[in-house]
C-alpha positions as CSV (number, residue, x, y, z in Angstrom):
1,X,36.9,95.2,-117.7
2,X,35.8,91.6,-116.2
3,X,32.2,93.0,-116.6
4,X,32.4,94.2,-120.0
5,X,34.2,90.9,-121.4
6,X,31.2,88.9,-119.3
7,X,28.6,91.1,-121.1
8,X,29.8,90.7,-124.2
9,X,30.2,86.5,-123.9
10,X,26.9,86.2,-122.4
11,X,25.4,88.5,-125.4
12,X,27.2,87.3,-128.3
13,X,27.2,83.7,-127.2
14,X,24.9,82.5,-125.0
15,X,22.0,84.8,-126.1
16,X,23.0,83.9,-130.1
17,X,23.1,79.6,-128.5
18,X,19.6,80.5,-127.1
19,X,18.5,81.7,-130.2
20,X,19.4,78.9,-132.2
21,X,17.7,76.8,-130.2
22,X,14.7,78.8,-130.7
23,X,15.2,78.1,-134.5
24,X,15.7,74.3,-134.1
25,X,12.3,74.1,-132.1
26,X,10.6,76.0,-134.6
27,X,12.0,73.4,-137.0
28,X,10.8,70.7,-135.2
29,X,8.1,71.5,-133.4
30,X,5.8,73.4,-135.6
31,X,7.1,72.3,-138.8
32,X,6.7,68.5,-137.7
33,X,10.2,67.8,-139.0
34,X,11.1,65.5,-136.5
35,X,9.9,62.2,-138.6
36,X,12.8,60.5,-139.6
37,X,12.4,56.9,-138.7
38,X,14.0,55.2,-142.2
39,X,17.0,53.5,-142.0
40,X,19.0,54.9,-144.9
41,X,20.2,58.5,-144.3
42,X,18.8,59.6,-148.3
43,X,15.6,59.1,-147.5
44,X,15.2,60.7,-144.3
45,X,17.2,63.7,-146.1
46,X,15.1,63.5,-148.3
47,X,12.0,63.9,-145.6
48,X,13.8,67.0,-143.9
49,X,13.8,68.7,-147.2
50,X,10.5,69.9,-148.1
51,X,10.1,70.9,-143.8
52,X,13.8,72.6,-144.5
53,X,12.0,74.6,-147.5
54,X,8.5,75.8,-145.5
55,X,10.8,76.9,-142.5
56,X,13.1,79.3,-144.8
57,X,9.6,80.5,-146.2
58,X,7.5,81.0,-142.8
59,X,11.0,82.6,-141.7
60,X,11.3,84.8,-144.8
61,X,7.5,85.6,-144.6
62,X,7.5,86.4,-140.5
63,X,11.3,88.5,-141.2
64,X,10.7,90.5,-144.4
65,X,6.7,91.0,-144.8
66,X,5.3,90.2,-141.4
67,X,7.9,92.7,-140.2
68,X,5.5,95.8,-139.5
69,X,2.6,93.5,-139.0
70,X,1.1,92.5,-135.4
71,X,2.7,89.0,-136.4
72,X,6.1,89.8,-136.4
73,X,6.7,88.3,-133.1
74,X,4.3,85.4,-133.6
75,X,5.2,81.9,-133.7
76,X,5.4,79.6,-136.4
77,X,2.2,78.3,-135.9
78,X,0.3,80.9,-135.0
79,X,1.5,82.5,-138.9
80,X,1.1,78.8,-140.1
81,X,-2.8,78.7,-139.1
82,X,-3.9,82.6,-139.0
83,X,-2.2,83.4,-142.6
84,X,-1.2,80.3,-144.6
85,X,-4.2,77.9,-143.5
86,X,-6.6,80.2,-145.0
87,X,-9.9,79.3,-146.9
88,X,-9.6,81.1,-150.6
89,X,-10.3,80.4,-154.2
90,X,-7.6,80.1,-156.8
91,X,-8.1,80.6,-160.4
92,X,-5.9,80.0,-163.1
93,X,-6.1,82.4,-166.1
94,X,-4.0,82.7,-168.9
95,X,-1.2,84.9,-168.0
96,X,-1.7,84.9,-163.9
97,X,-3.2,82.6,-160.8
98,X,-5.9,85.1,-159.1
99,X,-6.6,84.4,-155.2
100,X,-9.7,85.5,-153.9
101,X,-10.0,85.8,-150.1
102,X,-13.3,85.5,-148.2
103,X,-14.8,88.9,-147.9
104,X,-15.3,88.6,-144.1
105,X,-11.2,87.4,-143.6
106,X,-10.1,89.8,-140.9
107,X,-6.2,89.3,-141.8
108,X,-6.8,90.2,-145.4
109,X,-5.0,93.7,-145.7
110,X,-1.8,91.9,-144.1
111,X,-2.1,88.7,-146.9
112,X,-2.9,91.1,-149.7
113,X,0.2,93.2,-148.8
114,X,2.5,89.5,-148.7
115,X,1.3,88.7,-152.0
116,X,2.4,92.1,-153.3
117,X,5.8,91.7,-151.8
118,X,6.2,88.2,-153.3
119,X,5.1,89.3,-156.6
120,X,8.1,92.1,-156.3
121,X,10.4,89.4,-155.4
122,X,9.3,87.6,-158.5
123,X,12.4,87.1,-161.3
124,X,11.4,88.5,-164.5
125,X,10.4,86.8,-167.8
């Protein structure tokens, strides 16, 4: 019984602490989100925000499309500079934004295939 409560504290709370952590370091680390040297509190809020926004969308991006994907275990920054730091040109038409990728971009079945899903996840009208 002592083993099974110690099992069950070490998974569900020290493992889930762990993880956290983990997040927090992604946060800061490869997101650069450390930076807040103002003095007023608004303004480094204000700073955190936009880092606050790319993590929930590299962590969206690596959890829902990456999932299936070689990167689906890959760090922030290896996603960061191997899918979103990617040479491409955009054109604006009149009812859509094309992307064209380089021809010779290895990774470009797994970027086509994000794009797809974010153009399901699009709200309508």
């Amino acid at each position: 019984m002592a083993a099974a409560k110690a099992s069950v504290l070490y998974k569900q709370i020290y493992c889930a602490r762990g993880e956290d952590e983990l997040f927090i370091k992604d946060h800061k680390l490869y997101l650069k989100s450390d930076r807040t040297s103002c003095h007023k509190f608004a303004a480094n809020q204000f700073r955190l925000f936009p880092h606050s926004a790319a993590y929930v969308f590299i962590h969206t991006l690596k959890t829902e499309i990456l999932g299936g994907t070689s990167f689906a275990n890959a760090t922030f920054e290896t996603i960061r500079l191997r899918q979103l730091k990617v040479g491409a040109r955009v054109r604006e038409l009149k009812t859509r934004i094309k992307i064209e990728l380089p021809s010779s971009f290895p990774l470009k079945n797994i970027v086509i295939r994000s794009f797809q899903i974010f153009g399901l996840l699009r709200s309508p009208g």
